[in-house]
C-alpha positions as CSV (number, residue, x, y, z in Angstrom):
1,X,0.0,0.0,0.0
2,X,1.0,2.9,-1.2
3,X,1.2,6.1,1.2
4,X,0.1,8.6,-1.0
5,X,-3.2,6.4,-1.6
6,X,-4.8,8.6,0.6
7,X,-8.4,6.3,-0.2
8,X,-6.4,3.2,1.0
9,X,-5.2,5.0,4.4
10,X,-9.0,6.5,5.2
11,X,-10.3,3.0,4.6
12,X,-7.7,1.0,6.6
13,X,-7.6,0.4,10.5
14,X,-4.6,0.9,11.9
15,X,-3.0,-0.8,14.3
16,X,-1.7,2.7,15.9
17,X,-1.9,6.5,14.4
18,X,0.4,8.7,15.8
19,X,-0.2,12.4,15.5
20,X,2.8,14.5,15.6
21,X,6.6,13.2,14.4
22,X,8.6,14.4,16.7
23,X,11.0,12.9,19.0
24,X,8.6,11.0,20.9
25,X,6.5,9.8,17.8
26,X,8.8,9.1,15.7
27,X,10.6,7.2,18.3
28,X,7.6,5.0,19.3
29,X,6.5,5.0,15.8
30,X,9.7,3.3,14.5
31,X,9.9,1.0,17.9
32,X,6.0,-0.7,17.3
33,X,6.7,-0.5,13.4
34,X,9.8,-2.2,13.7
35,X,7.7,-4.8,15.9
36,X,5.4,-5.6,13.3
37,X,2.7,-3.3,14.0
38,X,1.1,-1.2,10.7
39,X,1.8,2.4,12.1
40,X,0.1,6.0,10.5
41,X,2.1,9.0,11.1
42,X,-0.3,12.3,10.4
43,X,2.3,15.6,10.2
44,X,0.7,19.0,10.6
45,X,3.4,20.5,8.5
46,X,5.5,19.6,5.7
47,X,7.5,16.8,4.9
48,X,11.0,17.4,5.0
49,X,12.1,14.1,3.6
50,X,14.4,14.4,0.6
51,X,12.6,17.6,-0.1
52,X,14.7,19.7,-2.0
53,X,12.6,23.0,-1.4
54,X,13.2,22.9,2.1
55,X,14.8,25.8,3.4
56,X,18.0,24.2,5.1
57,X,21.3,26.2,6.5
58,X,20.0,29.0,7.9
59,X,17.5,30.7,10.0
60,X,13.9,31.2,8.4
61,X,14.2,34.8,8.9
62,X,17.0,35.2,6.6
63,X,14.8,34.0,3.8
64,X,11.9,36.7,4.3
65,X,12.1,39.3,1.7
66,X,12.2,42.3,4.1
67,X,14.0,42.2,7.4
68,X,11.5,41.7,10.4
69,X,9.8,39.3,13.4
70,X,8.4,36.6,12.0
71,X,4.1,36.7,11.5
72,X,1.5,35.1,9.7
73,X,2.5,36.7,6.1
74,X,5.9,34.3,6.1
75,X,3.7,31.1,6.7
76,X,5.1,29.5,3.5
77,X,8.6,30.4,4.1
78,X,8.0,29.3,8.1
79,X,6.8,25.9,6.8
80,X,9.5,25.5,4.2
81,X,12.0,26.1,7.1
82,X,10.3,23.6,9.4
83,X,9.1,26.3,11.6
84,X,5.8,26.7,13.6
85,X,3.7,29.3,11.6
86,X,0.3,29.8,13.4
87,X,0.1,32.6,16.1
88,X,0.0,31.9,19.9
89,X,-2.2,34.3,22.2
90,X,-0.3,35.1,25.5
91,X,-2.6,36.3,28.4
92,X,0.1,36.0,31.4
93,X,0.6,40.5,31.1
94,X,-2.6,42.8,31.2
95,X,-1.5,43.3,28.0
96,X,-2.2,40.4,25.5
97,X,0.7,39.5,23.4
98,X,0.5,37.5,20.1
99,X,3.3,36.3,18.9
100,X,4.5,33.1,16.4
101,X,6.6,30.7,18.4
102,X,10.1,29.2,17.6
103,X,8.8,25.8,17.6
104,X,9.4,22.9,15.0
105,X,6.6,22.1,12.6
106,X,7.0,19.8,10.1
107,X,8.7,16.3,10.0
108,X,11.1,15.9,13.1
109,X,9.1,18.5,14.7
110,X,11.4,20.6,17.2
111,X,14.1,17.6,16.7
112,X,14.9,19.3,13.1
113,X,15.8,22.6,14.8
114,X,17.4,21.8,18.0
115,X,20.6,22.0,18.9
116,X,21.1,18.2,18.7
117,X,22.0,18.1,22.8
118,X,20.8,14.5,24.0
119,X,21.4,14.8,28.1
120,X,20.0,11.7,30.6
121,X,17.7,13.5,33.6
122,X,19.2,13.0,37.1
123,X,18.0,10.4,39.2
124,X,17.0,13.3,41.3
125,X,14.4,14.6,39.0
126,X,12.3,11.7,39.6
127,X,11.7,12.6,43.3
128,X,11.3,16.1,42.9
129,X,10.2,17.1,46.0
130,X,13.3,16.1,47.8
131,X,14.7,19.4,46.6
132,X,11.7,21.6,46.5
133,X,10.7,21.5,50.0
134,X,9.8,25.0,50.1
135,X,7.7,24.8,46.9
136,X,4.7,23.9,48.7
137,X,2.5,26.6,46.4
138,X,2.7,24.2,43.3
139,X,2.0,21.0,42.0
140,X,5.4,19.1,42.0
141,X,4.7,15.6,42.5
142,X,6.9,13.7,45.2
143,X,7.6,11.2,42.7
144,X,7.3,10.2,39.0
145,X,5.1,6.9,38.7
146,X,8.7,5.8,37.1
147,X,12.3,6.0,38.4
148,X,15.8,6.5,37.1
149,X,16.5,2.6,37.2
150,X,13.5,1.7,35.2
151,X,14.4,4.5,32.4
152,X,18.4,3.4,32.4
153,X,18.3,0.8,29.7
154,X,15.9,2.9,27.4
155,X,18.6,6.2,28.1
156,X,21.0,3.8,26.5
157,X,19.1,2.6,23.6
158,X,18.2,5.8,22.7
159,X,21.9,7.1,23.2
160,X,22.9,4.7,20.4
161,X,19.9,4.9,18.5
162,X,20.3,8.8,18.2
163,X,24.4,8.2,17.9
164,X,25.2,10.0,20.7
165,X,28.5,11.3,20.8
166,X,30.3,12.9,23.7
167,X,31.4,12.7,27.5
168,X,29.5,11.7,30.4
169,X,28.8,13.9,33.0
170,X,31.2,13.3,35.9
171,X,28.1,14.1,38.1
172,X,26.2,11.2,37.2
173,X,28.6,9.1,35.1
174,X,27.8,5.0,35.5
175,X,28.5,2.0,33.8
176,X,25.6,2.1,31.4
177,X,27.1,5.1,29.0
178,X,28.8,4.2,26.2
179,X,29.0,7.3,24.3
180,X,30.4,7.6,20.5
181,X,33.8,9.5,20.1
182,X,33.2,13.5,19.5
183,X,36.0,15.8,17.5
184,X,37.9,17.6,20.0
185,X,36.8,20.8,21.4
186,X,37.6,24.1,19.5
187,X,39.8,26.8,21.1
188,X,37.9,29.0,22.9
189,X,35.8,26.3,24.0
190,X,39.6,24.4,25.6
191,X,40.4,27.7,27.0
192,X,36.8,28.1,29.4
193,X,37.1,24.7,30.5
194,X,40.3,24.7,31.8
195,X,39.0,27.8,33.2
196,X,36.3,26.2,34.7
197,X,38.4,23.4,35.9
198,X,40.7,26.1,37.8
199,X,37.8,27.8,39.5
200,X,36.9,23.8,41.0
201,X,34.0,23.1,38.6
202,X,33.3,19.8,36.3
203,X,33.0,20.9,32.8
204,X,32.4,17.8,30.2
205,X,31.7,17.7,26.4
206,X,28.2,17.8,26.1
207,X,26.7,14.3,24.5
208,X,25.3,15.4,20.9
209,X,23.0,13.3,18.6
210,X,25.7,15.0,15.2
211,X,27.7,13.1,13.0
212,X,29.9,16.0,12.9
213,X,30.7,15.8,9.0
214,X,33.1,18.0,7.4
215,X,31.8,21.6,7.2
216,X,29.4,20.6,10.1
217,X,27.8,24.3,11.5
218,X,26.4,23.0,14.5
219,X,22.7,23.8,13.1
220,X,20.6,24.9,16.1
221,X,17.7,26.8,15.2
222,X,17.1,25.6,11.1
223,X,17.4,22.7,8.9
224,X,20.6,20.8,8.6
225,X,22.1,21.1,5.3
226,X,24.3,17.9,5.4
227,X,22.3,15.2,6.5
228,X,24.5,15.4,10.2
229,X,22.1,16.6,12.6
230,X,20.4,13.1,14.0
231,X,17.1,14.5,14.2
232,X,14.0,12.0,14.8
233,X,13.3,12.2,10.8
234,X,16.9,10.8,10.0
235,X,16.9,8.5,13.0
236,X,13.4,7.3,12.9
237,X,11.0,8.6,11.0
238,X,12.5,8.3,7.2
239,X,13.7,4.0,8.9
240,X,10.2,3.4,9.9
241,X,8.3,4.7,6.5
242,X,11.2,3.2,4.2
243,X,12.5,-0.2,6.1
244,X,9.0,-1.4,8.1
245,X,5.9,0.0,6.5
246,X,5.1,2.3,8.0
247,X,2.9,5.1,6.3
248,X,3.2,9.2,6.5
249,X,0.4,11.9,5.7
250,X,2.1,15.5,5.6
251,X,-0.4,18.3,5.6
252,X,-2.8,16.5,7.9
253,X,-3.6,18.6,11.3
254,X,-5.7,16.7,13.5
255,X,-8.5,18.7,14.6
256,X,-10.9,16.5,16.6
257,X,-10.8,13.1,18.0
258,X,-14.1,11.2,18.3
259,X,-15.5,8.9,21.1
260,X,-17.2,5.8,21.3
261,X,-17.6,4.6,24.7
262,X,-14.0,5.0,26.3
263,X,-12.2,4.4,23.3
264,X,-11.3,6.8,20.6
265,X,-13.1,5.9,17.1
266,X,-11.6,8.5,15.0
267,X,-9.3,11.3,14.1
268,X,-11.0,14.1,12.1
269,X,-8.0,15.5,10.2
270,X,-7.8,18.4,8.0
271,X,-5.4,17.2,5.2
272,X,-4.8,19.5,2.0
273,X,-7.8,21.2,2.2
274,X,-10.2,18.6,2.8
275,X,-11.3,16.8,6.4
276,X,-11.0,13.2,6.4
277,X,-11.5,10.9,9.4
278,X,-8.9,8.2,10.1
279,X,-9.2,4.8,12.4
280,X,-6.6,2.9,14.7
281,X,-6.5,0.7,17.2
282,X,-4.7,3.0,19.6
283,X,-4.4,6.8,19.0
284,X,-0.8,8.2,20.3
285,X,-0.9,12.1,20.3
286,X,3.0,13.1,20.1
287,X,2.0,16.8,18.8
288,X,3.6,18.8,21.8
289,X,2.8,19.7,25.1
290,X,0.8,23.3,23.2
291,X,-0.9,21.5,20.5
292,X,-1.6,17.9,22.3
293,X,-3.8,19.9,25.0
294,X,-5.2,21.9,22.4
295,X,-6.7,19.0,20.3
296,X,-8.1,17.5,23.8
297,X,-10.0,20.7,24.8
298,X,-11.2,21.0,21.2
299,X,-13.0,17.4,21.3
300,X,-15.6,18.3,23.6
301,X,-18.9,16.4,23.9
302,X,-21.8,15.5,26.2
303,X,-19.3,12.6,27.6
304,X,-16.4,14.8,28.0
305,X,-17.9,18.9,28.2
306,X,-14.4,20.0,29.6
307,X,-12.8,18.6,26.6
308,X,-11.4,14.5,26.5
309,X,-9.1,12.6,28.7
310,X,-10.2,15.6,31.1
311,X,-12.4,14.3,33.8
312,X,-9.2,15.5,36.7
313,X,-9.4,18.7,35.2
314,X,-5.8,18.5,34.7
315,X,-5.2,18.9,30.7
316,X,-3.7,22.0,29.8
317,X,-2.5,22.9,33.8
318,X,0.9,22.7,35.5
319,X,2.8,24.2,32.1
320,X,6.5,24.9,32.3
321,X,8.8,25.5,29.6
322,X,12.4,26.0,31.4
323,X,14.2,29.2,32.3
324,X,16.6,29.9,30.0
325,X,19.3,32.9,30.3
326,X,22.4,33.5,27.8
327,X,26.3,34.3,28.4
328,X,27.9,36.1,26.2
329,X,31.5,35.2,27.5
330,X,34.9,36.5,26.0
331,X,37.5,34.0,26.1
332,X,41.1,35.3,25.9
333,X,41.7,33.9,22.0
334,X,39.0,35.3,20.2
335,X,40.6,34.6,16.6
336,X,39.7,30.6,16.9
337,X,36.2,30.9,17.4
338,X,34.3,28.4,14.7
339,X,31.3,30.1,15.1
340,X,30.0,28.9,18.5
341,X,29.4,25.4,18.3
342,X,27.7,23.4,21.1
343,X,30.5,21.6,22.7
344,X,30.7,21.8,27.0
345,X,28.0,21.6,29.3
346,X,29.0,21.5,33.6
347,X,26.2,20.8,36.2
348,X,27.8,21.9,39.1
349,X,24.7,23.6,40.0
350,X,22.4,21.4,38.9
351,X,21.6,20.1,43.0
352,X,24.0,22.0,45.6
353,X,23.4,23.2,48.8
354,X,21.7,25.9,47.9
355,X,18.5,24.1,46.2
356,X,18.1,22.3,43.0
357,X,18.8,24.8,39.7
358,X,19.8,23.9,36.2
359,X,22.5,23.0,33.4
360,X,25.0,25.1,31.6
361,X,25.9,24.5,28.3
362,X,27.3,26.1,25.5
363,X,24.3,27.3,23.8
364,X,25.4,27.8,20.4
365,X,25.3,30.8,17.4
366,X,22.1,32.9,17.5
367,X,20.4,34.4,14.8
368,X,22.2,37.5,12.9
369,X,22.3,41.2,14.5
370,X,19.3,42.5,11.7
371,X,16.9,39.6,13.4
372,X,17.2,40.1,17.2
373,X,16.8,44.0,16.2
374,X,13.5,43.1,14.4
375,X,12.6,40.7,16.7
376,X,13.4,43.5,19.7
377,X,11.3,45.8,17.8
378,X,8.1,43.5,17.7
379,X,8.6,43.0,21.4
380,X,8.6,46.2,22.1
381,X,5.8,47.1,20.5
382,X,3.5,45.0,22.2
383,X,4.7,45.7,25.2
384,X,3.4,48.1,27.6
385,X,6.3,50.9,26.4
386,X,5.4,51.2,22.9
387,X,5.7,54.6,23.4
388,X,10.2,54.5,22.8
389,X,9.5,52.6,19.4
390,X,10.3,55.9,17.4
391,X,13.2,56.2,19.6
392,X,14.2,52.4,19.0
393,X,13.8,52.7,15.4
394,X,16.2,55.9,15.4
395,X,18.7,53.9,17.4
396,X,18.4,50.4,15.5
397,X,21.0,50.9,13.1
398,X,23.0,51.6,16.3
399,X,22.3,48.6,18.0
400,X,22.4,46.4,15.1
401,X,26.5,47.2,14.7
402,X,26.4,47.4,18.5
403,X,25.1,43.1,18.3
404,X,27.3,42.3,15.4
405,X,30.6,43.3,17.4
406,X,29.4,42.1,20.7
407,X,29.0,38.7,18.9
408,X,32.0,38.2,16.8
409,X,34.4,37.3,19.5
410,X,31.8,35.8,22.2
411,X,31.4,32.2,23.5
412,X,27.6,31.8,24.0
413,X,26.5,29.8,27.2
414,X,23.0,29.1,27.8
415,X,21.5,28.2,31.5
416,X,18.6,26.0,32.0
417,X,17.2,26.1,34.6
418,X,13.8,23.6,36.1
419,X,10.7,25.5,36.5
420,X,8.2,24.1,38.6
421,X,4.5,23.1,37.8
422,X,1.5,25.4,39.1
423,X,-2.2,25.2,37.9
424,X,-2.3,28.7,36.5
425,X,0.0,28.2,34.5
426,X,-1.4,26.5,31.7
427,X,-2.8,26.1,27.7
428,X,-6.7,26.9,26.9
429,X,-8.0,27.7,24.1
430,X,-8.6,31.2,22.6
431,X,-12.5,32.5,22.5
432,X,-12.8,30.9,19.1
433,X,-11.5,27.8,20.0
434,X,-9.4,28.0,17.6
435,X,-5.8,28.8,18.5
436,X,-3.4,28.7,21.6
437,X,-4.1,30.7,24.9
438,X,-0.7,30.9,26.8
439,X,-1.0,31.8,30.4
440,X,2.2,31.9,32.4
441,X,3.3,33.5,35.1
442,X,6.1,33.6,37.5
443,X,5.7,33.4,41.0
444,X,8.1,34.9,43.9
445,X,9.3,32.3,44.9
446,X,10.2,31.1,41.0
447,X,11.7,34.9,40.6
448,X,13.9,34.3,43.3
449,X,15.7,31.1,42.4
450,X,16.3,32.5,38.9
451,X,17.9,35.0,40.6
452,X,20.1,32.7,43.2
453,X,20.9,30.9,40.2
454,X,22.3,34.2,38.5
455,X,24.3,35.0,41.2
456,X,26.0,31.9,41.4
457,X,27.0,31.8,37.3
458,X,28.3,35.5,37.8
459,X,30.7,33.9,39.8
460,X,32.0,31.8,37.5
461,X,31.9,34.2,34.5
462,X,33.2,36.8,36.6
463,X,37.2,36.5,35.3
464,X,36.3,37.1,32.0
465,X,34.5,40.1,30.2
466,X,30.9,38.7,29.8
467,X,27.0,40.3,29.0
468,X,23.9,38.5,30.4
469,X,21.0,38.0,28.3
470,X,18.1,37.7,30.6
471,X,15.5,35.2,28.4
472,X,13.9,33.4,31.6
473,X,11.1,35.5,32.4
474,X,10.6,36.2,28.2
475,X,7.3,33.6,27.3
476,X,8.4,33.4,23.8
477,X,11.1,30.9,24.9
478,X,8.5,27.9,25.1
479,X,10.9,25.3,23.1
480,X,10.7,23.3,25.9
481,X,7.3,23.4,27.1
482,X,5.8,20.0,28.7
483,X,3.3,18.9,32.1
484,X,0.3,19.9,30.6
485,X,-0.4,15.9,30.4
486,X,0.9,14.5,33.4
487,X,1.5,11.2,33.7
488,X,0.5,9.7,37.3
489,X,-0.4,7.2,39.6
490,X,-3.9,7.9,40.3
491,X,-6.8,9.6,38.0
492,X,-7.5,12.7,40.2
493,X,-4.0,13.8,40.2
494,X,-2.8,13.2,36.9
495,X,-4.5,13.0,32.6
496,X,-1.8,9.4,32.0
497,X,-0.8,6.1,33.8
498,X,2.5,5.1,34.5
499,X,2.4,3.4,30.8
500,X,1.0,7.1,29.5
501,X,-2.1,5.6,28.3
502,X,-5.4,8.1,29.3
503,X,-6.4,6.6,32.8
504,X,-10.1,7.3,31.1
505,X,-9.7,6.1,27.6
506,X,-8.2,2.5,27.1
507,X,-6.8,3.5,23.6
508,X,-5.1,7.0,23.8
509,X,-1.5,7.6,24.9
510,X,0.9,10.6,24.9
511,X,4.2,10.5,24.4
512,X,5.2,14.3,24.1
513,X,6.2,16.5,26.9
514,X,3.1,17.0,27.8
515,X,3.4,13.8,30.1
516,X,6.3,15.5,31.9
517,X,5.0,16.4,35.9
518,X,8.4,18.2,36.2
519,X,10.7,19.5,34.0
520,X,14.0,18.7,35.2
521,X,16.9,21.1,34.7
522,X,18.2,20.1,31.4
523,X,16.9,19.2,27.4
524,X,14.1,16.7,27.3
525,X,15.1,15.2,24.0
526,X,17.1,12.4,24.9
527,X,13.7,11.4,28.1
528,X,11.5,11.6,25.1
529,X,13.6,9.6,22.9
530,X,13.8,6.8,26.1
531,X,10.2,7.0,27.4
532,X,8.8,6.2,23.8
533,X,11.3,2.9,23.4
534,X,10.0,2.3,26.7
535,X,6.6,2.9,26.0
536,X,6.4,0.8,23.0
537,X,8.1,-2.0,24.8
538,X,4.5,-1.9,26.9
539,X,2.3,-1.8,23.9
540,X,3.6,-4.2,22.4
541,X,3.6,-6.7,25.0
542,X,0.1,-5.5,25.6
543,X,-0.8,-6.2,22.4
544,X,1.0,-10.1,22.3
545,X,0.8,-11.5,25.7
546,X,2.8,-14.2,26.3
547,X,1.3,-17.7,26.4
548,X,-0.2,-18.8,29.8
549,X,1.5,-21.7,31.3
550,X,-0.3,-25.3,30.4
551,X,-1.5,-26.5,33.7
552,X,-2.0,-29.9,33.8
553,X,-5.4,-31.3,35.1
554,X,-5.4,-33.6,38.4
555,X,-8.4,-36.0,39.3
């Protein structure tokens, strides 16, 4: 069967249809194809498979025809670029914002713009509590319904299914990693660590999913040019369609599921202009932890009037998405910088004595001078001081050389830092129903550990000439959103089981970070990538139980 014979797909049951192709559904998707099951991936953007108009190399914005912020009039060039285009209403200020996000959309989802980091969560993160105690305001879990130990052996088949390369970190190094060899570090990059090491700390090269060919730009933020970024459309996606069957509709935004008891019946998909309604088995949603909530709130009915899978009231809450901050750092040879590549990472401050914080890792190039400028200007303007835009606009060519020089000779370092989950924070939908309603805000207590945590990274950046870039408490960083899905123990306290499968519906699972009910203090790629192996691993079993024992009969 064909997957372009779009009569044949409508008119087949599936053993599984996964909606989204990111990490997390390609990953399952390859796993249960690979195991003999007929799989259905439905992409709400393009495909970028062999696709030679894809926009690859460099950031969308480059391609527009006039510099400026992204908005709906570059939707085709967004798409081309694998880049979210649809607008995202943010309610968290008295002022509304609307802005488009710098999500993934297409093929590989986020996983074809990211910068290719592939880090294992402490075993820490699964008993959150133990370093929140004074977080008693939100909804942090004391435990995940799984632990470190029962995740290991997926971490390490998704480390050499992704081809990992790198070090591990000397914080939470153990028998099980068995990283591929990565090229040695460039210059500057030599030069902070051994600063680092001075100053006591325990700098690493970061574990990357890259092949590092020759030419490699370390492509965070846009397509990969030269098939080296190991994004879940090379690792999996592109496997599962071309080596085990499995089928792919691009163009095909699920818009409603539909109900039959306490099993999903259908998908109602727009795809290319028409709505067609597709049929599985088991219904994974793997669309993201914005768009997987969305889709349940918009399939309301007289069963489910708060919107499906939602009887705890819980789909959409306890969002977080990370605080991130940037370094621009100086190092003492500034003639051997490469461009800023992603190459160390240290956690020294990931749990110390002073609480539980975040990773630091190089962070990689950012966009060109001319695009943060634009992108500063749209900020600006829907902020609640749109009254200095002519005085910005008179000073942007200013600024713009201003960026370029600061840039040139600067090591970029990015912190992440774990944000906690709190019921306000969360996804709805907008009055239509028809986009993305952000609402996020950032408590005292929140504000105050970014701010411990900025303290204690000026003291290592402190010996050389560096510029912060305060990002955390900017909602457009959302590449990292998840927990608006929780996975659980019990129905009133959680939307998933311990297997992520809908403690409501027996046929519906989730896979993206939505099932997150913390968000750890590092890049969710590589949990993803080990949850779905993991996940599969269940439904399949689920799906072939083994034989039961012949017992024999005594008179």
């Amino acid at each position: 069967m064909a997957y372009q014979d779009i009569d044949k797909i409508i008119n087949f049951t599936w053993d599984v249809v996964i909606i989204g192709t990111g990490v997390a559904g390609s990953t399952l998707g390859y796993a249960l194809a690979r195991g003999g099951k007929s799989v259905l991936f439905c992409e709400k953007g393009l495909s970028q498979i062999d696709d030679i108009k894809a926009l690859r190399g460099n950031f969308a914005e480059t391609f527009f025809p006039s510099p400026c912020a992204p908005s709906t009039k570059h939707q085709a060039i967004l798409r081309q670029a694998g880049r979210s285009a649809e607008l995202l209403d943010d309610h968290s200020a008295t002022k509304v914002k609307r802005s488009i996000p710098f999500i993934g959309s297409g093929t590989g989802g986020s996983s074809s713009l990211y910068g290719y980091a592939m880090e294992r969560f402490f075993p820490a993160d699964f008993t959150p509590r133990e370093r929140h105690t004074a977080a008693s305001e939100s909804n942090l879990p004391e435990r995940w319904p799984i632990d470190y130990d029962e995740l290991t052996p997926y971490y390490k088949q998704a480390e050499q299914l992704y081809r990992v390369r790198g070090e591990a970190d000397p914080y939470k190094a153990d028998q099980s990693y068995q990283f591929k060899l990565a090229p040695p570090l460039c210059q500057p990059n030599e030069e902070l660590k051994s600063l680092f090491v001075q100053q006591g700390l325990h700098p690493y090269r970061l574990p990357q999913a890259c092949e590092y060919v020759p030419g490699c730009q370390g492509c965070q933020g846009f397509l990969c040019p030269r098939d080296c970024k190991n994004d879940s459309t090379r690792i999996c996606l592109k496997p599962a369609l071309e080596k085990h069957q499995a089928h792919l509709l691009e163009e095909c935004e699920a818009v409603r599921l539909e109900t039959s008891n306490d099993r999903i019946s259908s998908a109602i998909c727009n795809y290319k202009g028409q709505q067609i309604r597709l049929t599985g088995e088991t219904i994974v949603l793997a669309a993201g932890a914005l768009a997987t909530p969305k889709l349940l709130l918009q399939s309301t009915s007289k069963r489910w009037p708060r919107g499906l899978a939602n009887g705890s009231g819980l789909v959409g809450r306890n969002l977080m998405r990370h605080y991130t901050d940037i370094y621009a750092v100086r190092p003492v040879n500034r003639k051997d910088n490469p461009g800023n590549l992603k190459e160390l990472a240290l956690n020294d401050f990931y749990c110390n004595d002073r609480g539980k914080f975040g990773t630091v890792q190089s962070f990689g190039a950012l966009p060109s001078a001319t695009i943060i400028a634009e992108e500063m200007e749209a900020e600006l303007r829907q902020s609640n001081h749109a009254w200095l835009l002519p005085f910005f606009k008179l000073g942007k060519p200013i600024l713009r050389a201003a960026l370029t020089h600061l840039f040139k000779d600067r090591v970029l370092f990015a912190s992440i830092m774990e944000d906690l989950p709190y019921s306000g924070n969360r996804v709805t939908l907008t009055d239509d129903g028809q986009r993305i309603r952000l609402e996020y805000n950032i408590c005292s207590h929140e504000r105050e550990r970014i701010k411990q945590f900025r303290q204690q990274l000026k003291t290592i950046f402190n010996s050389r000439p560096y510029m912060l870039i305060k990002q955390a408490e900017n909602n457009q960083r959302i590449a990292h959103a998840c927990g608006t899905c929780r996975f659980g123990l019990t129905p009133q306290d959680s939307v998933l089981n311990r297997n992520n499968r809908s403690h409501e519906l027996d046929n519906l699972y989730i896979v993206d970070a939505s099932f997150f009910p913390s968000s750890g203090g590092t890049n969710p790629a590589l949990t993803l990538a080990a949850n779905a192996l993991r996940v599969a691993d269940h439904m399949l079993e689920a799906s072939n139980p083994p034989p039961q024992p012949i017992v024999e009969r005594t008179n």
